[in-house]
C-alpha positions as CSV (number, residue, x, y, z in Angstrom):
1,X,1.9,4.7,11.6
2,X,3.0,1.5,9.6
3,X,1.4,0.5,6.3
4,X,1.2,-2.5,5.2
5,X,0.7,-3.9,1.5
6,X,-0.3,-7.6,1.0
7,X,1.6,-9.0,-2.3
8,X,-1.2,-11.6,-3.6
9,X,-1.5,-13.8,-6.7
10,X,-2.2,-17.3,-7.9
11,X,0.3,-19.7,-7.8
12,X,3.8,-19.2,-9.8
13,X,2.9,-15.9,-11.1
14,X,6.2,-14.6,-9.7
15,X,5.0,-13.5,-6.1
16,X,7.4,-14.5,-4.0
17,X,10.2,-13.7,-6.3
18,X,8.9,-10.1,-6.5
19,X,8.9,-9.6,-2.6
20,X,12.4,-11.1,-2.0
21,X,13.5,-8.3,-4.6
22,X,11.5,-5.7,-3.2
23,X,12.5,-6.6,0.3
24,X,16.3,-7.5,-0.8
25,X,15.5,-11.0,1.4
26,X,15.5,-14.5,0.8
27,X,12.8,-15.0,3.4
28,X,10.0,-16.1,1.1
29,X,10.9,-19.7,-1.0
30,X,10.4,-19.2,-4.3
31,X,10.1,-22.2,-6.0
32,X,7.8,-24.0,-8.9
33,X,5.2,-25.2,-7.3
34,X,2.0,-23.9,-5.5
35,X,1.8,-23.0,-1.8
36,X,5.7,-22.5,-1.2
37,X,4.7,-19.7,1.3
38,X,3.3,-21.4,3.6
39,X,2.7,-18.2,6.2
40,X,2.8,-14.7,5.3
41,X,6.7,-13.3,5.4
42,X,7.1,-9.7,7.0
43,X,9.9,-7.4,4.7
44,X,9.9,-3.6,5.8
45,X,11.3,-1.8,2.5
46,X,12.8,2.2,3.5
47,X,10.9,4.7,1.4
48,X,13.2,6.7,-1.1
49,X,13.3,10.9,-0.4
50,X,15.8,12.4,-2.1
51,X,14.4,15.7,0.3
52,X,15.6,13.7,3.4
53,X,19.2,14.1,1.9
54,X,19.0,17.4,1.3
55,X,17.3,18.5,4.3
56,X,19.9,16.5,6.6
57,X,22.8,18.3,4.4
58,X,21.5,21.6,5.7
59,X,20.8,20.4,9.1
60,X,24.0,18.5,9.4
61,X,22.1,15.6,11.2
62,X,23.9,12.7,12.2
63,X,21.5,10.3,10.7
64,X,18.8,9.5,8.3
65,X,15.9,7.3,8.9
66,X,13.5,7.0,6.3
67,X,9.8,6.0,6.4
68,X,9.1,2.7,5.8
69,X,6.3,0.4,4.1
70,X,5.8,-3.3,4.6
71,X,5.0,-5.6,2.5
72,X,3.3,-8.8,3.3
73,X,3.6,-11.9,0.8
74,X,0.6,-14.2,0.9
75,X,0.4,-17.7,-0.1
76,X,-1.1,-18.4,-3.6
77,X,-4.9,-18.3,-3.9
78,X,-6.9,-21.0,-5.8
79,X,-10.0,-21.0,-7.3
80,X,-12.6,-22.1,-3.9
81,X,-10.8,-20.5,-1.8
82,X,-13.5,-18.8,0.2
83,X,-15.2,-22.1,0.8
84,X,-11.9,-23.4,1.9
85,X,-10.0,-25.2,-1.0
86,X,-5.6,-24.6,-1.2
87,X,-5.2,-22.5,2.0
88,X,-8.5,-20.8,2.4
89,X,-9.5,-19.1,5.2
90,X,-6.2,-18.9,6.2
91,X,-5.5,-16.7,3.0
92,X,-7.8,-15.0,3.2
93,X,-7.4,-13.7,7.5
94,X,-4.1,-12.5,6.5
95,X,-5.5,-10.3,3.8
96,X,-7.4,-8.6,6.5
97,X,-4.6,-6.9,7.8
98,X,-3.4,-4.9,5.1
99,X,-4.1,-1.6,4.0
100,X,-4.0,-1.9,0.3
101,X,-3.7,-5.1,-1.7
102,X,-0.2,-6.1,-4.5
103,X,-2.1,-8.0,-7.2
104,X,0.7,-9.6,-9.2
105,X,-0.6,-11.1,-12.4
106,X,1.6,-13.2,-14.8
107,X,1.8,-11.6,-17.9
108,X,5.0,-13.7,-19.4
109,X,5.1,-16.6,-21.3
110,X,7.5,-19.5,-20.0
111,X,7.0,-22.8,-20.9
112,X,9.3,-23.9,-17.4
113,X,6.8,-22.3,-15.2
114,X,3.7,-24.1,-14.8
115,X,0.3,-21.5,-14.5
116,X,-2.4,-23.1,-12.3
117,X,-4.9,-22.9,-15.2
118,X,-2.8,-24.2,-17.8
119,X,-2.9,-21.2,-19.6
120,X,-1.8,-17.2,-19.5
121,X,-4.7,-15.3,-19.3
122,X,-4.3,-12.0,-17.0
123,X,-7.8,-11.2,-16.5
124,X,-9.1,-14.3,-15.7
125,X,-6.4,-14.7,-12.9
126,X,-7.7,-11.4,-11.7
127,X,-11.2,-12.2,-12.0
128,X,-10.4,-15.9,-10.1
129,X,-8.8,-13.8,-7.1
130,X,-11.3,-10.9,-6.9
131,X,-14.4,-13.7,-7.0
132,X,-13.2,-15.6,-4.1
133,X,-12.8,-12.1,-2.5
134,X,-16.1,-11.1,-3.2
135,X,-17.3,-14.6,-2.1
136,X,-15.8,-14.1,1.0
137,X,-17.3,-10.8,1.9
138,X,-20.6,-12.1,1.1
139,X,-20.4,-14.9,3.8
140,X,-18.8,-12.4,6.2
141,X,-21.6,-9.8,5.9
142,X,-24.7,-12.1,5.4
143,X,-23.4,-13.5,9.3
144,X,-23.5,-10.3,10.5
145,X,-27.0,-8.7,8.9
146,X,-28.5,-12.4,10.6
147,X,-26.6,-10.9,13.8
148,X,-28.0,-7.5,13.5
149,X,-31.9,-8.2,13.2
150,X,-32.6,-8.2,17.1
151,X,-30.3,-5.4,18.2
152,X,-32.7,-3.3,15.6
153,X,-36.0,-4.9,16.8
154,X,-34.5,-3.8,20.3
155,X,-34.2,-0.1,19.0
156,X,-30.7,0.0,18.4
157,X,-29.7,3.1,16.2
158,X,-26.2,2.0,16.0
159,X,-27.0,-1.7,14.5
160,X,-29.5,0.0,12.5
161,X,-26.7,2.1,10.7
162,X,-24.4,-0.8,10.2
163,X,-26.9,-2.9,8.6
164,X,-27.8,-0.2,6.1
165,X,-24.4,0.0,5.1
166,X,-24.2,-3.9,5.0
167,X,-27.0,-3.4,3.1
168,X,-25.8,-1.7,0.3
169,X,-21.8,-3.1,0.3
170,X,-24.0,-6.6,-0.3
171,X,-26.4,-5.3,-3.3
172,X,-22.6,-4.2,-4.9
173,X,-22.0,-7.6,-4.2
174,X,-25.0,-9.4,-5.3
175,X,-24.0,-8.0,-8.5
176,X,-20.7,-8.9,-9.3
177,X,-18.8,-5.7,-7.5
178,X,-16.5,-5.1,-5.0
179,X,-17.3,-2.9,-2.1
180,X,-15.0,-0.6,-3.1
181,X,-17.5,0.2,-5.8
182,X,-20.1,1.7,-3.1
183,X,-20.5,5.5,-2.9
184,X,-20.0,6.9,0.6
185,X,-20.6,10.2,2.1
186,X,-17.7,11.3,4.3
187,X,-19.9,10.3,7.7
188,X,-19.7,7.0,6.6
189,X,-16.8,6.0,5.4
190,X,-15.1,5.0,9.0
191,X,-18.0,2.9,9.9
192,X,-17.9,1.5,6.1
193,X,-14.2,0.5,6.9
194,X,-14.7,-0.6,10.2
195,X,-16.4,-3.8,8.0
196,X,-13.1,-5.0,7.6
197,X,-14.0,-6.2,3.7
198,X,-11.7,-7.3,1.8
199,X,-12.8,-5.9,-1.8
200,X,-12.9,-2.3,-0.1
201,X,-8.9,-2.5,-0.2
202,X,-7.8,-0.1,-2.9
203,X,-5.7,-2.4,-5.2
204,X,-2.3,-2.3,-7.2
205,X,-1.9,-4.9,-10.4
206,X,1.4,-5.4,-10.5
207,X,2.0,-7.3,-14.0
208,X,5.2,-9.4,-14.1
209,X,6.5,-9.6,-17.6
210,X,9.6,-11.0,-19.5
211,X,12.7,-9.1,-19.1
212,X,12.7,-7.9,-22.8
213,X,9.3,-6.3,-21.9
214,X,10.2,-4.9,-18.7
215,X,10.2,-0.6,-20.1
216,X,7.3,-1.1,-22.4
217,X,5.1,-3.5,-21.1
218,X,3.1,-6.1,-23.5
219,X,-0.3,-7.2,-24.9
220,X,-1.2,-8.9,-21.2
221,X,0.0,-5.9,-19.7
222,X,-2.0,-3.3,-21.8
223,X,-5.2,-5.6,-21.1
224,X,-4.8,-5.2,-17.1
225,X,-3.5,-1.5,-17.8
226,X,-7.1,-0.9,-19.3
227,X,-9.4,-2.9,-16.8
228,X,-7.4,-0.9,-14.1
229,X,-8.2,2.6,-15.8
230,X,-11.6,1.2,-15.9
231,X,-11.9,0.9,-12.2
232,X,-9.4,3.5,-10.9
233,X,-7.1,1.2,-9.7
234,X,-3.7,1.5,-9.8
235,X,-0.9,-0.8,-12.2
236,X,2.7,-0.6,-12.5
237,X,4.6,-2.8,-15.0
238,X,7.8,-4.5,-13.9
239,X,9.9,-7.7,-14.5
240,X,10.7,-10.2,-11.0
241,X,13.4,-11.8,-12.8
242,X,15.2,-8.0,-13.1
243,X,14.3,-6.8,-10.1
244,X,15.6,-10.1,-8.4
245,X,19.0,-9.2,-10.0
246,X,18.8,-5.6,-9.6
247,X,18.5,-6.4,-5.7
248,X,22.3,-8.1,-6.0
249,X,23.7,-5.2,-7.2
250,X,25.4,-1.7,-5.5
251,X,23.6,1.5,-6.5
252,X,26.7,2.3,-9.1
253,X,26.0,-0.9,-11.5
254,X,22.3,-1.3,-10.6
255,X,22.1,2.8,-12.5
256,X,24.1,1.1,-15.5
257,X,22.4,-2.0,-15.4
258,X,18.5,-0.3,-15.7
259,X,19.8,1.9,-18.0
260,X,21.0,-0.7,-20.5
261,X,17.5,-2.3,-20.1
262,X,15.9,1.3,-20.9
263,X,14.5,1.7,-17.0
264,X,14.9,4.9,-15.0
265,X,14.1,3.2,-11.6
266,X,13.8,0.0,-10.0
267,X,10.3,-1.5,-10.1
268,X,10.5,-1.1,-6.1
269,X,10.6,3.0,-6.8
270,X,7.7,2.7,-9.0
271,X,5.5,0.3,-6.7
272,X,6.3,2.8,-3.8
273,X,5.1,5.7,-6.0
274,X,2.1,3.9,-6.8
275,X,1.2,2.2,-3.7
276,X,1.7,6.1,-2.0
277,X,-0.9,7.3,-4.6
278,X,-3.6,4.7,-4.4
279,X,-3.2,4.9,-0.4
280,X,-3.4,8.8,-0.1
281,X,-0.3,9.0,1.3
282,X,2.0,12.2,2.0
283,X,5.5,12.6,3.9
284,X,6.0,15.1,6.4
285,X,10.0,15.4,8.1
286,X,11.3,16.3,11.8
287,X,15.0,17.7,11.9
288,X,17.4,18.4,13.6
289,X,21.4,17.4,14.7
290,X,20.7,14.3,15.7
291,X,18.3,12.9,13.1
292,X,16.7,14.1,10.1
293,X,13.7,11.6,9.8
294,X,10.7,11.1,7.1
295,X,7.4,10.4,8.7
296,X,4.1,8.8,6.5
297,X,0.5,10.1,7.1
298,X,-2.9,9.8,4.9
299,X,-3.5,13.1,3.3
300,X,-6.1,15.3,5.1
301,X,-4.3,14.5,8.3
302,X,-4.8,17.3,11.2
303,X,-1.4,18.5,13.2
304,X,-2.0,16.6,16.4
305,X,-3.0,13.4,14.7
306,X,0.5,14.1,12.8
307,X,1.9,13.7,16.1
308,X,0.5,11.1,17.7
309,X,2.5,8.9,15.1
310,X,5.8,10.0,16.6
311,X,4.1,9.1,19.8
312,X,0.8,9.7,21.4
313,X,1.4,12.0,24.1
314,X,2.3,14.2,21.6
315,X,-1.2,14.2,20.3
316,X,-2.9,14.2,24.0
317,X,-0.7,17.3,24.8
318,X,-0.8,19.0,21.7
319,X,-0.3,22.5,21.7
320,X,0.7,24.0,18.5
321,X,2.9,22.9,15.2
322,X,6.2,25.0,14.0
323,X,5.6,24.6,10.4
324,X,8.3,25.3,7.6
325,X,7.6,24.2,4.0
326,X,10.3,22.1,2.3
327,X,10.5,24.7,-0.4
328,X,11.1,27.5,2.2
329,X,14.0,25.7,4.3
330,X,16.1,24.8,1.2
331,X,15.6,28.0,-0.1
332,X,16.8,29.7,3.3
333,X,19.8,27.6,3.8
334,X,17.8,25.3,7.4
335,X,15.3,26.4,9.7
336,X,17.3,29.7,11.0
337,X,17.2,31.4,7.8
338,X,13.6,30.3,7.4
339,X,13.0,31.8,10.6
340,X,14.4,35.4,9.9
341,X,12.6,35.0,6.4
342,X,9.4,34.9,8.0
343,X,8.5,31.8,6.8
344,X,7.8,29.7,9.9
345,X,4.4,29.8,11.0
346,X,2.6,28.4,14.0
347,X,-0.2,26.1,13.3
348,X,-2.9,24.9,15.7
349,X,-5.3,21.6,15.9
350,X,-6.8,22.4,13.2
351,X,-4.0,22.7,10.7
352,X,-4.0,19.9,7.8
353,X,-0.2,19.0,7.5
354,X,0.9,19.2,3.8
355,X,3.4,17.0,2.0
356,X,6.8,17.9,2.5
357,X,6.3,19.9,5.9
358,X,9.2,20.4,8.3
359,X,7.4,20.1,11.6
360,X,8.5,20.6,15.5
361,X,5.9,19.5,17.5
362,X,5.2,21.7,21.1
363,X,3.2,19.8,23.3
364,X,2.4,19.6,26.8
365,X,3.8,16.8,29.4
């Protein structure tokens, strides 16, 4: 199962630089002026687990292959973008196909750097790009409410369903909200995301500020830190220009480096953590001599549905789960002194796989 996060923001907020750090790439240009990335770049980033060193230590696998999430950078939105203006459309169909959207919002002053609005003002860059979002949506679902009127007058249940949730994702709308605002009951929250909307995507701000700001943040950080508490969204402060650097160095001087700026971790490590948070994420490992591998699933995930994203015969032929908890293997030296511990325990369909599980899945051919 791959996750995707689209990196969005204005024009020469410091997008592109961000993803070449993140991605350790030069694939996306990142130059002073507006559209520079022209299509969406592709950079798949390995997920740092300290347990998948540990846990291939005691195994004495041969390799380690961590999960990985990819992150998608997205031209620069302008103001009138759903009706069009900059790269429109465009834009906006590549936002579609995320699962969680990167708002990076300027919050550094630099005089060299032009801002599209002629001025550094955080929340108004955020309110430009969620407006045009919004916007968008609204077109989208007014098509398909027009669309749904005669498949209701026919007696369609179905269509009948859909348009009440189109119904209520556009009064959120109407009034200035994202969808993600709408309440849901369980039962509806497929069909709700089946609407592909783009303001249902849970969203990180990720504020690019000046290097001497970089461990505390600053005054336009604080002001998205607060609208993001506001809404439950996530935020994460970082600098581009470090992290661009950080990217050039081996692990030895990037430690010393972030540690002379007052950092514990790259701003990569802290857009992981966040991004894993706001997407409900959880690891789960398979190991073994050969390979000692980290798997990603949404939290709430059953034991076959766990499998089918090794591969999905191993979810049509599902049988049962060998289940050892992280905490258990390390303590009993692998999965043989877990074993004669007790401490391995066979799990059925139903079993919800919990973060840090050593699985080996049995399944039938």
């Amino acid at each position: 199962m791959g996750f995707k996060c689209g990196i969005v923001g204005l024009p020469n907020v410091g997008k592109s630089t961000l993803f070449n750090a993140l991605t350790q790439t030069a694939q996306a240009a990142a130059e002073n002026y507006p559209f520079c990335t022209i299509e969406p770049n592709l950079g798949q980033v390995p997920v740092p687990d300290e347990r998948l060193v540990t846990l291939a230590a005691l195994a004495k696998s041969k390799e380690i292959i961590p999960t990985q999430l990819t992150f998608v950078d997205i031209a620069g939105l302008v103001r009138g973008a759903a009706s069009g203006e900059g790269l429109g459309n465009k834009f906006l169909a590549h936002i579609r196909e995320v699962d969680a959207i990167i708002q990076v919002v300027r919050c550094f002053e630099d005089d060299d750097i032009t801002h599209v609005d002629g001025k550094i003002d955080p929340l108004s860059d955020i309110e430009t790009i969620e407006t045009e979002l919004m916007l968008a949506d609204l077109e989208s679902l007014e098509k398909r409410s027009e669309a749904l009127i005669k498949k209701i007058r026919g007696g369609d249940k179905e269509a009948k369903k859909q348009a009440e949730l189109i119904d209520r994702a556009l009064a959120a709308l109407r009034d200035g909200k994202p969808a993600r605002a709408v309440s849901l009951a369980d039962e509806e929250v497929k069909a709700f995301r089946n609407l592909q909307l783009l303001t249902q995507k849970p969203v990180l701000y990720v504020c690019n500020v000046d290097e001497g700001s970089a461990a505390t943040g600053n005054a336009f950080s604080d002001k998205v830190a607060k609208k993001a508490a506001d809404e439950h969204a996530g935020t994460v402060v970082i600098s581009a220009a470090i992290e661009a650097e950080v990217a050039q160095l081996d692990a030895e001087e990037r430690a010393e480096f972030l540690a002379d700026l007052g950092l514990t971790e790259t701003g990569l490590g802290r857009i992981i953590r966040a991004g894993y948070d706001l997407l409900d994420l959880i690891t789960y490992f398979t190991v073994g001599p050969k390979e000692c591998r980290a798997w990603t699933v949404t939290k709430g995930t059953k034991a076959p549905q766990a499998a089918g994203v090794i591969h999905t015969d191993f979810e049509k032929g599902f049988i049962r789960a060998e289940t050892i908890a992280y905490s258990a293997y390390v303590a009993h030296g692998g999965e043989t002194g877990a074993k004669e511990a007790g401490l391995m325990r066979l799990e059925g369909k139903e079993y919800v796989v919990e973060d840090g599980d050593v699985l080996h899945f049995r399944f039938a051919n």
